[in-house]
BAZASE-11530 format. One record per residue (C-alpha): x, y, z; residue in three letters. Coordinates in steps of 0.02 Angstrom, whole numbers, plus 50000, padded with zeros to 5 digits. Layout:
N
XYZAla;...
// end
This chain:
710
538275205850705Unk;537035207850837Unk;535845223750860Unk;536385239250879Unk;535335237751062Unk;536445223251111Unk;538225229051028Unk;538185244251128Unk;537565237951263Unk;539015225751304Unk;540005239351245Unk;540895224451100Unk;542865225751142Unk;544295218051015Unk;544295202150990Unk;544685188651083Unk;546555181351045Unk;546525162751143Unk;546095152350981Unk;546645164850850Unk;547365155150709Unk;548145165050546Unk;547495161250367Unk;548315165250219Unk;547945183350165Unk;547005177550005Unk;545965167850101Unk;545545181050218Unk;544995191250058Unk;543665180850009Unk;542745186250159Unk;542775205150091Unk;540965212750064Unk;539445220150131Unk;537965208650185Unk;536205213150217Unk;534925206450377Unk;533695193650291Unk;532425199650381Unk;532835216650404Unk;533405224150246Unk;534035240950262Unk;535115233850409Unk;536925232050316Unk;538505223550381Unk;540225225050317Unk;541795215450316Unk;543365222650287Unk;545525223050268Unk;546295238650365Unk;548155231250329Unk;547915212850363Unk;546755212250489Unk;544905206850445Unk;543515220850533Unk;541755219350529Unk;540495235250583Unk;538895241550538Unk;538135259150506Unk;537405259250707Unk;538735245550756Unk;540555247850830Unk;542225242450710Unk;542585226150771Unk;544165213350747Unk;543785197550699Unk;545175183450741Unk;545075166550636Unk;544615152050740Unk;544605139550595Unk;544315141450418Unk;542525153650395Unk;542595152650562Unk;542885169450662Unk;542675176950862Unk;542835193050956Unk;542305196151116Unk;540425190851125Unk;540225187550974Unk;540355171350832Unk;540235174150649Unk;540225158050542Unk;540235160950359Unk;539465150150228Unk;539835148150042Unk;538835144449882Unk;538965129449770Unk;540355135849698Unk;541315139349834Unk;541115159649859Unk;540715167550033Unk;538705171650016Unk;538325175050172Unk;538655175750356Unk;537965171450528Unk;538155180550676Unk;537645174850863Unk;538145189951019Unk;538005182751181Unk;539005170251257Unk;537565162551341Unk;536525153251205Unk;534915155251276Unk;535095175851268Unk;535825174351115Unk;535585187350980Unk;535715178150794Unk;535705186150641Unk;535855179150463Unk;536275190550326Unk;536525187450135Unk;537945194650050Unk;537695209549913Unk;539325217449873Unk;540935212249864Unk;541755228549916Unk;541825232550101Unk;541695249850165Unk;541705259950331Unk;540015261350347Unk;539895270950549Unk;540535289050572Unk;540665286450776Unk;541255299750859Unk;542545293551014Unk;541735297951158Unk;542485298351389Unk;541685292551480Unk;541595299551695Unk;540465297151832Unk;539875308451986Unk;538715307352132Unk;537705322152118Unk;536915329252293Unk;535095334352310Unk;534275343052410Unk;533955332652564Unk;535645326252551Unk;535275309052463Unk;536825307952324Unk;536455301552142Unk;537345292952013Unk;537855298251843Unk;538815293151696Unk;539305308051575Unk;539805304751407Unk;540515318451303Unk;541425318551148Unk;543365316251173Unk;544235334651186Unk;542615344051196Unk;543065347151368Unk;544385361251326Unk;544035366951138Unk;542525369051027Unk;540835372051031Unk;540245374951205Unk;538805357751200Unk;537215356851279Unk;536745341451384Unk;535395326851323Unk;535155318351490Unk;534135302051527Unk;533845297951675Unk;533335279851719Unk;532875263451846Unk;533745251351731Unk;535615255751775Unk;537205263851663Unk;538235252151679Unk;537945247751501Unk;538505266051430Unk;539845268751337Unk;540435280051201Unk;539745261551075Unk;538305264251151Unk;537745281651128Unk;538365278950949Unk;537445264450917Unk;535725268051005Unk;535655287450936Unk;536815288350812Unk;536275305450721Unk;536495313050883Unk;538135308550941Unk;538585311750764Unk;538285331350812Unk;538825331550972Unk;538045331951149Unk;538525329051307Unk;537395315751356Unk;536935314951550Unk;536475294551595Unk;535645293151790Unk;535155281451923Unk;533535287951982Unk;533235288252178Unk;533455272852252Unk;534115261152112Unk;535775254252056Unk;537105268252135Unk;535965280952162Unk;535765284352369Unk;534075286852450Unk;532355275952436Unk;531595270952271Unk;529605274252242Unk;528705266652093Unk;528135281551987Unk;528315292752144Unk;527055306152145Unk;527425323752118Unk;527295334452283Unk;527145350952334Unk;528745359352395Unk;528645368552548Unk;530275358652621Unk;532025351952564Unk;531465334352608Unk;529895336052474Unk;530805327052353Unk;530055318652180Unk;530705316751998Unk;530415335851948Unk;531805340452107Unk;532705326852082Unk;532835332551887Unk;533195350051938Unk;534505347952072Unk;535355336951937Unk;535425349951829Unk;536015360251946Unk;537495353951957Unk;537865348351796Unk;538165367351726Unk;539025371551866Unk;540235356951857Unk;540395351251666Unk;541355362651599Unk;541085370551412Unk;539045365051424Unk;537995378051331Unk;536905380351499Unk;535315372351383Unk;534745353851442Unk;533735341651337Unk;532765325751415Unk;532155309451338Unk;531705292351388Unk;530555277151335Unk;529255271051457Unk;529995275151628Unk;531255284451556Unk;529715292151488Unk;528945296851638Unk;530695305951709Unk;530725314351537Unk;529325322551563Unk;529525326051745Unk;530855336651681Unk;529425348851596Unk;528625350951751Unk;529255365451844Unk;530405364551747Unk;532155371251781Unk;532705387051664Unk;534175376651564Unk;532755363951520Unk;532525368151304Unk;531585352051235Unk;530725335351326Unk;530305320651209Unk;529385309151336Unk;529395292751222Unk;527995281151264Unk;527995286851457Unk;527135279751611Unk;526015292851635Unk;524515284251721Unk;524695266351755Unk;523025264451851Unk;521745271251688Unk;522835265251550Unk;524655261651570Unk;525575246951650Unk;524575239951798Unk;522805242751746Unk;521735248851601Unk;519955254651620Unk;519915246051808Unk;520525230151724Unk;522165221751823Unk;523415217751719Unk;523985203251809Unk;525555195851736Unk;526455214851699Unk;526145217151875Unk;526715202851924Unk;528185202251826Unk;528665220751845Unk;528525223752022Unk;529665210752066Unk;530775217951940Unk;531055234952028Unk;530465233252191Unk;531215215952240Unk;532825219752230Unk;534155237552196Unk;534375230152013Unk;533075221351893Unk;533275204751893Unk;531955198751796Unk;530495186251811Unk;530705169851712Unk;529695155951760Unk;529655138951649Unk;527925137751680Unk;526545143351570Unk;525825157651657Unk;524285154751578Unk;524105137451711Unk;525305147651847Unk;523935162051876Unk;522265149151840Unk;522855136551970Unk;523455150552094Unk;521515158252072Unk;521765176152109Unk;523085186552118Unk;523215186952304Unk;523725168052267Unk;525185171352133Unk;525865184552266Unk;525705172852412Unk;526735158752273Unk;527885170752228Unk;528135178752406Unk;528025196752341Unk;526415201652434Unk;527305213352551Unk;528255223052408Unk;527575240852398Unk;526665240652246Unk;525835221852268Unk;525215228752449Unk;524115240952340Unk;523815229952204Unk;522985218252349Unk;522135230952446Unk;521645247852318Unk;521295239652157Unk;520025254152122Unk;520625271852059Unk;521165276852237Unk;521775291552292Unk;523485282252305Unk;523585278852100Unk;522585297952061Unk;524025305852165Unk;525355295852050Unk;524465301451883Unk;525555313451795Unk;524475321451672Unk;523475333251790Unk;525035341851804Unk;524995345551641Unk;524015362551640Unk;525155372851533Unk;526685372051438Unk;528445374051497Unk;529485366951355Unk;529455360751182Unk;528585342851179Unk;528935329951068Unk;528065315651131Unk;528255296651025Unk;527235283651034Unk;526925267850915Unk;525095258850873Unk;525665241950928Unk;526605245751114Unk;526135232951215Unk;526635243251377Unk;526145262651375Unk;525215268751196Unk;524055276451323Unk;525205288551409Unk;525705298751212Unk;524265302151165Unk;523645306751358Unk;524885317951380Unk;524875325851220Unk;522875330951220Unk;523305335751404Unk;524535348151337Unk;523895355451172Unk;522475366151244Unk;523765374151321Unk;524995377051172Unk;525015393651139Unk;526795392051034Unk;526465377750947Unk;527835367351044Unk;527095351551057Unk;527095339850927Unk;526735320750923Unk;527355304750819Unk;526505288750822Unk;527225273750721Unk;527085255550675Unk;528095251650828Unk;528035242050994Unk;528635249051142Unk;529985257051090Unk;530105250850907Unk;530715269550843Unk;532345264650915Unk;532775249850797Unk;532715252050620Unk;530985243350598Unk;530425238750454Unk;529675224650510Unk;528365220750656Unk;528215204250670Unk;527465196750495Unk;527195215150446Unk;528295225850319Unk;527975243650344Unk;529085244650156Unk;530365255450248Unk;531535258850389Unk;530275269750488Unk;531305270050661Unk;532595277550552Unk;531505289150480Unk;530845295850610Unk;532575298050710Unk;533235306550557Unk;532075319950507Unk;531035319950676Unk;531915317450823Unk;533655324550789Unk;533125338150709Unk;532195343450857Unk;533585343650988Unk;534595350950841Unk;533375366150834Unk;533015368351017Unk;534745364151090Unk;535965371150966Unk;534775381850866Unk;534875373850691Unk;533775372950547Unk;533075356850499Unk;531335352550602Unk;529925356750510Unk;528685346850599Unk;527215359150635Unk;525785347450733Unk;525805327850726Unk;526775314150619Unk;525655299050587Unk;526255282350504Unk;524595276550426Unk;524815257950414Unk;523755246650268Unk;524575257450139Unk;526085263450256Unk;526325280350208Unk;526765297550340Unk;525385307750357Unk;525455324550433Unk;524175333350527Unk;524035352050626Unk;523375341450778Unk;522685323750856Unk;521595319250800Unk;521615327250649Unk;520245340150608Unk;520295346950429Unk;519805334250292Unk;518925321550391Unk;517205319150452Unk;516555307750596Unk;515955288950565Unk;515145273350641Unk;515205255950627Unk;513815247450694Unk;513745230050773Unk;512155220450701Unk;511325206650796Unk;511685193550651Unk;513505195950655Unk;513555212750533Unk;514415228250517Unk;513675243150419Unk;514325260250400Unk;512845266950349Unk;511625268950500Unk;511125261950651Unk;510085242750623Unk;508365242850612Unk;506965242550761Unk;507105228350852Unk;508795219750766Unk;509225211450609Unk;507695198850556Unk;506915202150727Unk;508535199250833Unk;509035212750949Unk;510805203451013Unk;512035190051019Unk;512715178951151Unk;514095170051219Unk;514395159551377Unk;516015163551472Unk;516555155551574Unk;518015160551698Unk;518845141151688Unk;519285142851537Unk;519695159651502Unk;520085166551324Unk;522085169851315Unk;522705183651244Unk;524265176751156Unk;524745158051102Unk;525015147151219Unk;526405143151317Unk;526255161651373Unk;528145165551461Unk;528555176751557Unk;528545195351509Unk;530375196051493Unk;530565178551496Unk;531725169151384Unk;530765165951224Unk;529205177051266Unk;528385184451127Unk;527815197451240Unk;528575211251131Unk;527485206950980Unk;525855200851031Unk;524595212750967Unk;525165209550807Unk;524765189350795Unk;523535183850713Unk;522055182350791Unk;521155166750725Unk;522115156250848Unk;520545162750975Unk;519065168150839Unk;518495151250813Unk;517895150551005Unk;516305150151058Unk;516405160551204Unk;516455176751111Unk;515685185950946Unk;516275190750789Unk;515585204950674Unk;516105204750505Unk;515745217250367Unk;515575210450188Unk;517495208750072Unk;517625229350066Unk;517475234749897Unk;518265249849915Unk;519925256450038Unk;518995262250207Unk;520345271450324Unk;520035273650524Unk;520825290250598Unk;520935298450761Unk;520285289150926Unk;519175275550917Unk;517795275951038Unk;516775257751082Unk;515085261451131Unk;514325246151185Unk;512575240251230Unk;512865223151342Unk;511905212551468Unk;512705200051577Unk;511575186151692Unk;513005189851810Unk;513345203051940Unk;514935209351852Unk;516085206251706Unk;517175212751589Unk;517065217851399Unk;518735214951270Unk;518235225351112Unk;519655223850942Unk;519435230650787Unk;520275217350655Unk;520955218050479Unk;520455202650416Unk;521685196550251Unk;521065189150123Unk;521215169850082Unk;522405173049915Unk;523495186550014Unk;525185182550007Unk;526045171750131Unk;526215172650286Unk;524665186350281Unk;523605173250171Unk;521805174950282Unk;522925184050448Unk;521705192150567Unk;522725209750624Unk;522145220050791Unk;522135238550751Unk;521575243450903Unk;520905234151077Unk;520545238251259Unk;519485230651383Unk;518345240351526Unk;517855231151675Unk;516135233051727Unk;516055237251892Unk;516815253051859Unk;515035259451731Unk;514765273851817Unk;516435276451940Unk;518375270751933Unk;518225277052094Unk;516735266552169Unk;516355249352077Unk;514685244352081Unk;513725228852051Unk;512925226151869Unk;511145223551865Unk;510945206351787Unk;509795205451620Unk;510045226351612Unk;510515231451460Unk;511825245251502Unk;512755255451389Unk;514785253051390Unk;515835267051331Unk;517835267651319Unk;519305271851209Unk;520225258651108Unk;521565272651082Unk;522155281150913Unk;522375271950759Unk;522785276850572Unk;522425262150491Unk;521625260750294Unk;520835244250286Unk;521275239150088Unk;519795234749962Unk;519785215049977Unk;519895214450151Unk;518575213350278Unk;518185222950442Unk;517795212750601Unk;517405216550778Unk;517845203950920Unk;516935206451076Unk;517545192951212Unk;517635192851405Unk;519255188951461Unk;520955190051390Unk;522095179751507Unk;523365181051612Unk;523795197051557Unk;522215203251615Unk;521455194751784Unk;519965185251772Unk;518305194951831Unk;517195180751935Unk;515835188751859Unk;515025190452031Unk;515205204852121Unk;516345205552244Unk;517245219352345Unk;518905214652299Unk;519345202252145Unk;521315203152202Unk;520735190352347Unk;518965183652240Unk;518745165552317Unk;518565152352201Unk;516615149552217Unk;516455168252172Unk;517145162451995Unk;515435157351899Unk;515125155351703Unk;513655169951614Unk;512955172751487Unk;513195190051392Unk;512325197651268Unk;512885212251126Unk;511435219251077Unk;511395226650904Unk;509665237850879Unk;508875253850823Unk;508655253651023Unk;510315247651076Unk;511425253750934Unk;513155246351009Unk;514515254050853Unk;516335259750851Unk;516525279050825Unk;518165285850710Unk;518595296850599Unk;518765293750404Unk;519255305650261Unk;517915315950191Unk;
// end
């Protein structure tokens, strides 16, 4: 069967009946059993009689018919499953492909375990109704409600778990809400689904991440009023609600979550912004640390703002040789005739921190605490793992109830939603999305919705990966039990815990260099890069490939510590402070912290090269986002930035290395390394090859700064 994501996202009806054929019933038996993911383990299919029809459903996926085509052979709607037999002759396992469109098809192979089949889902049936909700300055938004059947009249009085969203509802259904959050349809909500402002049904004009406003009149409108005129009229209208509204989302869903904690409306109990956009100029979506990131923006702006949908972008070419031959990214707009959507237009002319993108950041808002906070975030999101933790540290001085609590994972964006045990090559030895929606996040609604026992979370849940294990800690980064460490960078290609090199560098050398050179950028996945969202884009899992595919370069520098001899864990957030010199007038600086495997590890890990953490800063912006200067070529100037939070134990056997590199393409732009006013519209002369330096000195200690266990 396909995911749970997919299943209840079509919304999987009975099966299709055009090329039904009937098999005898003791043939139909041998297809009896339960059959488990090959891949993903605790992920459990079963195959069943209910009189003489042949079902198939899984604990997050709907009861499905299946009608014989031909012998092992079976259909419903959407979806194939073809099962295979042993040399004997008995059913061993089965494969399933959703999607009637092969090249968005969803296949899963699964081996067979058991040969009794069982119900293995306790769905709840829930109706499904729309409304268009007015606002306050008259603009009417869409809404699908989903409650459970009959709770309309008798029962509990429910409260509401609303998300509101830019993707479209057209997808929900009462599958749905049982497949994507099963332990909380299970209990019971009446779950609120909306088109934001703008998109899909919704009335009125969309804004990317539109800014929060004061309100002096009915036509200063942004996602808090929106929120609260929603709820407005949702306890008013839906009858037997429990007048106490919860709010959730991942990434923009993330960002309306937690527009829904400020000023927040009275019915508003519990927020769990899940990896939200919370400021995509410093660290978010569009740019990190000044640095463009070129294809997201690309990709994603044409997404929302190109159309009332979101189509997405899915070119054939490589977009590694798409964005090189099309120089800057005034170019690739101009190509892709996007340069007067509203978002490109400031992409081209405000790529510093503006008053445009300040004005759109959501965590100065943050200044006290309106609601119970649970925000999630995983170590590997490849879109937003800078808006959890930015939020979160903007909100705990604040906490004077201890209401805000943080998760962070071994997920991608949005990897607590799956069952995950796997990222990638990695196995995290347990269902950890399941785990954490289990005894985290539904106990949490449970407690501040309906006022159950159950969530005994007091500060932060942390999955520390190398020996993948939940840690718990009163606060981020934790405090108690850990002391402050450094891991210096030594001019010979070193790392050492223990103190800052000598005077004057390793054996008389003060630094290492590299040549970059802008024509041949370093990428920052395999080649062909797709698009984003592109069919077959590995977009999703790209900070966990292996990095030797680039180490081996010459244009950048590796520092390696000695095979550890003992476990060495990194905690809390890790700081790069870098001493650099560039013969150029600008450039940029990629710093990742690797887990290198060693040579007998066992396949596929067998010498893998892991980022724990990474970030780039562009150079311009030493001393201002704000106003970018020009570098002083030769100077050595100190770099300083976060490579986020990590919890990471780096196993005895394996070695610690440092990559420092200058470009990491096309997700990131390419800086000419000259200075120039505006790189969106950099001409191609202003594109020259430097030389950079890492210096590594009592003088010019550059080092990474953590936390470890005392």
């Amino acid at each position: 069967m396909a995911s749970a994501a997919v299943l209840g996202a079509q919304g999987v009806q009975p099966a299709e009946k055009t090329h039904a054929i009937a098999l005898p019933a003791g043939r139909v038996n041998e297809y009896v059993g339960q059959y488990r993911d090959t891949t993903e383990p605790d992920v459990v299919s079963s195959v069943y009689l209910d009189g003489d029809k042949l079902f198939i459903e899984g604990a997050r996926e709907p009861r499905i018919e299946l009608q014989a085509e031909s012998a092992d052979h079976y259909v419903a709607h959407g979806l194939r499953v073809v099962f295979a037999r042993d040399a004997a002759g008995k059913v061993s396992a089965l494969t399933s492909t959703f999607g009637e469109r092969s090249e968005q098809s969803v296949v899963r192979k699964e081996e067979r375990f058991s040969d009794v089949g069982v119900r293995l889902n306790h769905f709840s049936e829930y109706t499904r109704s729309e409304a268009m909700i007015p606002v306050r300055d008259g603009v009417k938004l869409h809404v699908v409600i989903l409650r459970p059947a009959g709770s309309e009249t008798s029962g509990e009085a429910l409260p509401f778990l609303m998300q509101r969203t830019p993707y479209g509802t057209s997808w929900v259904s009462s599958a749905a809400v049982n497949g994507s959050k099963p332990e909380l349809a299970a209990s019971g909500y009446i779950f609120v689904f909306g088109d934001i402002r703008g998109r899909y049904e919704s009335e009125g004009k969309f804004v990317m991440n539109r800014a929060i406003v004061a309100h002096t009149t009915k036509n200063d409108v942004d996602e808090t009023t929106d929120t609260r005129d929603t709820i407005d009229w949702l306890l008013k209208n839906v009858p037997n609600n429990n007048g106490k509204v919860g709010a959730l989302g991942v990434s923009y869903p993330g960002f309306l979550a937690m527009s829904a904690g400020i000023d927040a409306h009275p019915a508003v109990k519990a927020i769990s912004p899940q990896a939200p956009m919370t400021n995509v100029w410093m660290g978010d979506d569009f740019f990190h640390n000044g640095a463009f990131r070129e294809t997201y923006g690309f990709d994603y702006v044409q997404q929302l703002e190109a159309q009332k949908t979101d189509a997405r972008v899915d070119s054939k070419e490589d977009t590694f040789d798409f964005f090189l031959h099309n120089v800057n990214f005034a170019g690739a707009a101009d190509a892709a005739k996007m340069e007067k959507l509203p978002t490109a237009k400031v992409f081209l002319t405000q790529p510093a921190y503006t008053k445009f993108w300040q004005d759109m950041a959501v965590e100065k808002h943050l200044t006290k605490v309106e609601v119970p906070t649970l925000e999630v975030g995983g170590w590997w999101d490849q879109e937003d793992m800078w808006g959890t933790q930015a939020e979160y540290a903007a909100l705990k001085p604040h906490d004077t109830k201890d209401e805000v609590f943080m998760v962070l994972g071994p997920w991608n964006h949005g990897g607590w939603g799956p069952t995950t045990r796997h990222l990638g090559v990695l196995d995290f030895g347990a269902a950890t999305g399941d785990q954490y929606r289990k005894t985290i996040e539904a106990p949490f609604f449970e407690k501040y919705l309906k006022g159950r026992a159950g969530f005994d979370l007091t500060g932060v849940a942390s999955f520390r990966t190398g020996v993948n294990q939940w840690e718990r800690y009163e606060a981020w980064p934790p405090k108690q039990g850990f002391k402050e460490a450094k891991l210096y960078l030594t001019a010979d290609g070193g790392l050492e815990m223990e103190g800052a090199p000598a005077a004057g560098g390793v054996g008389g050398k003060a630094a290492v260099s590299y040549v970059a050179d802008p024509a041949n950028p370093v990428p920052y996945r395999n080649r062909p890069i797709q698009s984003t969202y592109g069919d077959g884009s590995k977009w999703r899992t790209w900070l966990v490939e292996d990095q030797r595919f680039v180490s081996g370069r010459k244009d950048l520098v590796n520092f390696s510590s000695p095979v550890l001899d003992k476990d060495v864990t990194v905690t809390g957030d890790v700081v790069a402070d870098l001493f650099a010199s560039t013969t150029g007038t600008d450039g940029d600086f990629v710093v990742k912290l690797i887990d290198v495997y060693p040579d007998d590890a066992p396949a596929p890990l067998a010498g893998y090269q892991l980022m724990i953490v990474d970030e780039i800063f562009r150079g311009r912006y030493q001393k201002s986002f704000e106003t970018p200067e020009a570098v002083t070529p030769g100077k050595v100037t100190e770099y300083k930035w976060s490579l986020h939070g990590a919890d990471h134990t780096f196993l005895k056997g394996h070695r610690m290395m440092v990559e420092v590199q200058s470009s990491w393409f096309p997700l990131y732009d390419r800086n000419p390394q000259t200075f120039v006013p505006n790189i969106m519209t950099a001409p191609k002369s202003a594109y020259r090859e430097q030389t950079i330096s890492i210096y590594g000195s009592e003088k010019y200690p550059s080092h990474l700064e953590f936390l470890t266990p005392e």
